[in-house]
C-alpha positions, 0 to 999 in steps of 0.5 A: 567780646567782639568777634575773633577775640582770643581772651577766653582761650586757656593757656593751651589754646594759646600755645596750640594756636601759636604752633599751628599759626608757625606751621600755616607760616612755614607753608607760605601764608601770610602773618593775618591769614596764618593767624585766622586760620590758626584760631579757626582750627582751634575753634573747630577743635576745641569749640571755642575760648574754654575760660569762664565769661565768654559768649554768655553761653554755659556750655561745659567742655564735656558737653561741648565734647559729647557733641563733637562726637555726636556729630562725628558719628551722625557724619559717618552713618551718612557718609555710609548711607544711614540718613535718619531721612532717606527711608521717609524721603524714599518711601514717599518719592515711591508712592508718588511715582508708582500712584 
């Protein structure tokens, strides 16, 4: 299946993309870059062709789900300073400047 390839999207994808291809038209892109962008967005949103025989990978969608919201909530304990590395990184630039 080459890249870009919109076989593998449910009957939903389809429709989502559809519509949001018309909204990115109305704003004034053209045909190509609508339907990119359309297919990007669903991506992002979905993580990809949800039907059987994609990419090869056995990725359920609950899985897919989870980490959709794994990464949400590792972006915003970074966004409010939580970074699993910075009290290393901290720690250890400390030791250096104070030795």
């Amino acid at each position: 299946m080459p890249r870009g390839d919109k076989s593998k999207y449910t009957s939903r994808q389809k429709r989502k993309a559809e519509h949001i291809e018309e909204s990115y038209e109305a704003r004034g892109l053209d045909e190509g870059e609508a339907e990119a962008r359309a297919g990007a967005t669903v991506n992002k949103q979905s993580g990809g062709g949800e039907r059987a025989g994609g990419s090869g990978r056995k990725t359920s969608s609950a899985v897919k789900a989870s980490a959709r919201e794994d990464s949400a909530r590792r972006a915003v304990a970074t966004r409010h300073g939580h970074s699993p590395n910075r009290g290393r990184l901290t720690s250890r630039r400390s030791r250096q400047t104070s030795a």
